[in-house]
C-alpha positions as CSV (number, residue, x, y, z in Angstrom):
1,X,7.2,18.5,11.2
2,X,4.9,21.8,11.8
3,X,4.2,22.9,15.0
4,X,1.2,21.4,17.1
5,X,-1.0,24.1,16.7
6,X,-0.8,23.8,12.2
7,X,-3.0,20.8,12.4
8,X,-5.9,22.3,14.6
9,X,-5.9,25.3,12.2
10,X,-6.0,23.5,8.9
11,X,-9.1,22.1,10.0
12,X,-10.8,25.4,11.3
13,X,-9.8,26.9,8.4
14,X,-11.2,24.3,6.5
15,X,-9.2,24.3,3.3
16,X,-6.9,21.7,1.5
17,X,-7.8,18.0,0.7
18,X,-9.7,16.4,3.8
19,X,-8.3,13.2,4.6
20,X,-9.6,10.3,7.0
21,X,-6.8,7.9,8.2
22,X,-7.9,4.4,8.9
23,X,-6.1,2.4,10.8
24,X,-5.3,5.6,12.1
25,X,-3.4,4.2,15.3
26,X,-1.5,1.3,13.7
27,X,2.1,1.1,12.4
28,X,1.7,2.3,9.2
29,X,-1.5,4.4,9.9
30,X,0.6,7.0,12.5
31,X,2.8,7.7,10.0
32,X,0.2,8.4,7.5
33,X,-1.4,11.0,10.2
34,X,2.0,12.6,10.8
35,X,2.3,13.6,7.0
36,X,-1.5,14.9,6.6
37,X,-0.6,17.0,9.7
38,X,2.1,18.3,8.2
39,X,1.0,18.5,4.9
40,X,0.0,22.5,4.0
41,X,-2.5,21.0,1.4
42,X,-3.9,18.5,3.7
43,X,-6.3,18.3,6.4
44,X,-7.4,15.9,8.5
45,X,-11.0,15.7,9.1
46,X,-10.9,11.8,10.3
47,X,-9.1,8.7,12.6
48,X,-10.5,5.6,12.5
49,X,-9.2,2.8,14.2
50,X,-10.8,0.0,17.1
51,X,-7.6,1.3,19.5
52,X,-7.9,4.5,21.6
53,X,-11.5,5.4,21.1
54,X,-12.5,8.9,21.8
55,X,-9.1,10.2,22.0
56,X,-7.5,13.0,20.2
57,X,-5.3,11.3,17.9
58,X,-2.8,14.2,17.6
59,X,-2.5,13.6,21.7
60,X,-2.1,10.3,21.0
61,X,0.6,10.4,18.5
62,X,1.9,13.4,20.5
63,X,1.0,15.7,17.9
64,X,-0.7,18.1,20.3
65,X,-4.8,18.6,19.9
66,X,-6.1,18.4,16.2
67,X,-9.8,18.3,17.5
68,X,-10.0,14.7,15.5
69,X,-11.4,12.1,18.0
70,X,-10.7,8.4,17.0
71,X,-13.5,6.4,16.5
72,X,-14.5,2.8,15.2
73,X,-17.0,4.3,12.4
74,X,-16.2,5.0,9.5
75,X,-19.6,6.1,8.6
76,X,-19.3,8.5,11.7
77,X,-16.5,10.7,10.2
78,X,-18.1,11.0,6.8
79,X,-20.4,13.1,7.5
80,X,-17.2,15.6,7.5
81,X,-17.1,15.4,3.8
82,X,-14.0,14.0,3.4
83,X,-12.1,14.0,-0.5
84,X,-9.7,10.8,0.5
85,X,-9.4,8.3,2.6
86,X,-6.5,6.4,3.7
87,X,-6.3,2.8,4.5
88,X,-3.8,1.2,6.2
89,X,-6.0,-2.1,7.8
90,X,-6.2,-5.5,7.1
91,X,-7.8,-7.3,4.1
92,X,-11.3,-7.9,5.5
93,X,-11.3,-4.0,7.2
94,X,-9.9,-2.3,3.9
95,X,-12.7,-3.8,1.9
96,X,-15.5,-2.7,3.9
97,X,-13.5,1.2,4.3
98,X,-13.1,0.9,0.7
99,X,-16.5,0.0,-0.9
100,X,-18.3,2.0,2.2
101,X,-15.7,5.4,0.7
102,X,-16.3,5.0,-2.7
103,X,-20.5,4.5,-2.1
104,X,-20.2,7.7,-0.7
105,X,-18.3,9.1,-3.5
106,X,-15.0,9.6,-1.7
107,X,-11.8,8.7,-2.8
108,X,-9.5,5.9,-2.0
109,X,-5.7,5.6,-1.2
110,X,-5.0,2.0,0.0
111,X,-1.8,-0.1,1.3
112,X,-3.6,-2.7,2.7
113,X,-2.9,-6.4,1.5
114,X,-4.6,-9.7,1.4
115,X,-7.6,-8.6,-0.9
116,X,-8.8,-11.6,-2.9
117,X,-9.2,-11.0,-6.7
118,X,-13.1,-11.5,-6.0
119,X,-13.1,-8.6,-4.0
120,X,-10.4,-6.5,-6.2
121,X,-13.5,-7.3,-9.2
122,X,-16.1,-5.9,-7.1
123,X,-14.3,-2.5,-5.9
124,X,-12.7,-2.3,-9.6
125,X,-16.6,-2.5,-10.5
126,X,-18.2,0.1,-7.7
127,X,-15.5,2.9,-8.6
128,X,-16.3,2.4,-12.5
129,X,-20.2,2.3,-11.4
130,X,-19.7,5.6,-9.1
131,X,-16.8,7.1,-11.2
132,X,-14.4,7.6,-8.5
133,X,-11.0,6.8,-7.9
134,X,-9.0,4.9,-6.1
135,X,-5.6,3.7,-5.8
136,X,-4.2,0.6,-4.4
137,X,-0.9,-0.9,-4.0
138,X,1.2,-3.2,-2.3
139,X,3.9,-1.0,-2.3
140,X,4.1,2.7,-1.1
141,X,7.7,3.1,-0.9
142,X,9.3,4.9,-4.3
143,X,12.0,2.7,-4.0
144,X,10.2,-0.8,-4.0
145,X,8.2,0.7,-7.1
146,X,11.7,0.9,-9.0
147,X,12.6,-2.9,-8.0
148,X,9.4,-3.5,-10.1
149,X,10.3,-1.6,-12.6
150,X,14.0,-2.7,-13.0
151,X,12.5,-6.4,-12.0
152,X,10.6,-6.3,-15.5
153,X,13.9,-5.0,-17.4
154,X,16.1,-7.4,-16.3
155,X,13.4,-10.4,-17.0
156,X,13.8,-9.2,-20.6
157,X,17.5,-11.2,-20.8
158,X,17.2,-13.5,-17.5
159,X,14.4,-16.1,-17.4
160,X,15.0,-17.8,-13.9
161,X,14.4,-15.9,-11.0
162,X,13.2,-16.3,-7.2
163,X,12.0,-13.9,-4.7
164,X,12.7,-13.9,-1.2
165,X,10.4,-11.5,0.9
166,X,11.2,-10.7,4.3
167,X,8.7,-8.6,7.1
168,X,8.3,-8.4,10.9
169,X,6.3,-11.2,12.9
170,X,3.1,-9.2,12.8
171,X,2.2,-9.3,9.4
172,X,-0.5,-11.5,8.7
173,X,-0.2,-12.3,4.7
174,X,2.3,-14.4,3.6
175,X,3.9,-14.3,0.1
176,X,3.4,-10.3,0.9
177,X,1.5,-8.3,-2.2
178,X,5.1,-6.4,-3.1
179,X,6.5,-10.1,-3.8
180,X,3.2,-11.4,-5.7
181,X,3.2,-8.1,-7.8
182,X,6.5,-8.6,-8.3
183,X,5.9,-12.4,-9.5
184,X,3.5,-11.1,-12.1
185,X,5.2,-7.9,-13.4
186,X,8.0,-10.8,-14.5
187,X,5.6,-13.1,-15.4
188,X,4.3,-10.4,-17.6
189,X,8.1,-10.0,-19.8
190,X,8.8,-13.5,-19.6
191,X,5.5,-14.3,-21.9
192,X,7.4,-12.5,-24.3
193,X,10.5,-14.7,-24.6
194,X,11.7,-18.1,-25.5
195,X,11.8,-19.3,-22.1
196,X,14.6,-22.2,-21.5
197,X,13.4,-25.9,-20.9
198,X,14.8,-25.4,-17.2
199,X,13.1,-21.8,-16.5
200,X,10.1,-24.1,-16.7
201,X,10.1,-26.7,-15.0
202,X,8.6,-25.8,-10.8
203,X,8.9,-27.5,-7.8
204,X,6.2,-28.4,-5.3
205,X,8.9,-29.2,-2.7
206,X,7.6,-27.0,0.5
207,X,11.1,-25.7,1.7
208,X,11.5,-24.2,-1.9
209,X,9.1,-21.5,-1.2
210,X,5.4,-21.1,-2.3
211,X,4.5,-21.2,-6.0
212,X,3.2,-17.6,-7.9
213,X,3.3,-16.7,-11.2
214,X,5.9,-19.6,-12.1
215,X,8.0,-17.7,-9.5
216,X,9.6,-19.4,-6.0
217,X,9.1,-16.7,-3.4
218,X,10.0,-17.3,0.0
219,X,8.6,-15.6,3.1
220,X,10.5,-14.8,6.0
221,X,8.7,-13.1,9.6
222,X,10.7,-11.8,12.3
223,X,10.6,-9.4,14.9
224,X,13.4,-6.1,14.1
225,X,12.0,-6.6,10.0
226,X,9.9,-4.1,8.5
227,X,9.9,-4.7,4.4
228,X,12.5,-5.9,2.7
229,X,12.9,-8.0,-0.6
230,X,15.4,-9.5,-2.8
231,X,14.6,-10.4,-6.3
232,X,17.3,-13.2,-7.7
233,X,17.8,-14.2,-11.2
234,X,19.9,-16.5,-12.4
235,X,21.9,-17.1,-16.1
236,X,24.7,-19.0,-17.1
237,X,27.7,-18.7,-14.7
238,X,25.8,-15.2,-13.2
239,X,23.2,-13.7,-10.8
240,X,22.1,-10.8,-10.4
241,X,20.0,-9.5,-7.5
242,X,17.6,-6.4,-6.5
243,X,16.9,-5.8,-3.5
244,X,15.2,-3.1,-1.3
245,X,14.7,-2.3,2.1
246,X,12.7,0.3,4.2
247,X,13.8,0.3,7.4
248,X,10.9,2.7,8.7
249,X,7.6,3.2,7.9
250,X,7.9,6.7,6.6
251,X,9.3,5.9,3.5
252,X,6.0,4.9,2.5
253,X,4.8,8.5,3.0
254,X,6.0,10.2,-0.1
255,X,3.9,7.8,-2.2
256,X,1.2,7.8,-0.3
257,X,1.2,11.6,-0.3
258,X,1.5,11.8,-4.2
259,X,-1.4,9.4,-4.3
260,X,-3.6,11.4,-2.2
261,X,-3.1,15.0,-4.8
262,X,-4.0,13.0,-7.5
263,X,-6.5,10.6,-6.6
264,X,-9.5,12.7,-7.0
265,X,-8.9,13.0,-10.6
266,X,-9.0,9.5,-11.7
267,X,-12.1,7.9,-12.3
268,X,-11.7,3.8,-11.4
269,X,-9.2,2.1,-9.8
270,X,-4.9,2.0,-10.8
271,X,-3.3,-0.9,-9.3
272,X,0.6,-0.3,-8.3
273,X,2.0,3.3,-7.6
274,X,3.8,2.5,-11.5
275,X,1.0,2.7,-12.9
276,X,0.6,6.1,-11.8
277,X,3.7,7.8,-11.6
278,X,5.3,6.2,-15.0
């Protein structure tokens, strides 16, 4: 981490890609204003969050003074010109920060969950309409993006499979996006197989998980969990499981961060860090 006095100047100097953090006091959200911070390309010009308001939110992370106040107003902090912003909320806040950003012709970064596919249509249609980018995934973590990609391979040979996603008590979606883009990422390979007569055939029994994309997922919430997920396919006489785990929230940063350098020169929306990174 840089000293506290490499935030303050980045933004005097006013140079780099100017970031607002919403849901800049939350879980996630600190982290995310630790790595502008500290990021030499970076400046943060913004904190939004309902918590804290009108406090320096490097004082509050114990960052030391960056001369960014927190406030409940999006609206307020872009009149800073910001390039990016990044969201870290809940589903009905991230699609207000989102459509308000891109109106405004900034740039979007989100890890927020829960958006319905209604209002996934309407921001894919506002950044086509405004010709900005955005992009938004259910997964931040490098590592989770690989258990996508490796989920898709091994649903080329095995065409039963369950998910079992686990998070802490606070979060308020349940199947979690990673698990439900899991889900379709193997629904996706298995439409291009012979399926067996038993990969078919779905329960509606409630202790055997929730139903998505022909996939059982099952969603535990406990306090001490932060993300974690285990993808399980079965074959004849075999299994064979993925599984990741971030045990902190910083291991979302690095994706977030390559996110941010390359948003501003897409024009619409990618879905999933995959999509831009392989």
């Amino acid at each position: 981490m840089g000293s506290q006095t490499e935030g303050v100047n980045k933004v005097e100097s006013n140079n780099g890609i100017k970031v607002v953090v919403t849901g800049a006091c939350g879980k996630v959200g600190r982290e995310m204003v630790k790595a502008v911070v500290d990021a030499p390309d970076m400046e943060l010009v913004g904190a939004v969050d309902r918590l804290r308001l009108r406090e320096d939110i490097g004082e509050v992370l114990g960052l030391g003074k960056q001369q960014v106040l927190v406030t409940d107003s999006l609206e307020e902090v872009l009149v800073r010109k910001p390039d990016v912003i990044i969201d870290f909320t809940n589903a009905r806040a991230a699609f207000q920060h989102i459509t308000t950003a891109v109106k405004h012709g900034v740039s979007v970064v989100s890890g927020s969950t829960g958006l319905s596919n209604q209002e996934l249509e309407q921001i894919y249609m506002l950044c086509e309409k405004n010709q900005i980018g955005a992009v938004i995934a259910p997964n931040f973590a490098l590592g989770a993006v690989l258990m996508f990609r490796l989920s898709q391979e091994v649903a080329k040979w095995f065409d039963q499979a369950e998910i079992i996603e686990l998070h802490n008590d606070r979060k308020l979606d349940a199947p979690s996006g990673t698990a439900l883009r899991t889900a379709s990422l193997i629904q996706e390979q298995w439409k291009n197989i012979d399926r067996s007569e038993d990969s078919l055939n779905t329960s509606n029994v409630a202790a055997r998980g929730d139903q998505a994309h022909g996939l059982s997922i099952h969603s535990v919430r406990l306090p001490g969990l932060v993300a974690h997920q285990e993808v399980i396919f079965g074959g004849f006489g075999q299994t064979l499981t993925i599984r990741h785990d971030s045990f902190t929230r910083e291991s979302f940063v690095p994706g977030v961060m390559l996110s941010v350098r390359k948003v501003k020169s897409l024009k619409g929306v990618v879905f999933g860090l995959e999509n831009l990174i392989f």
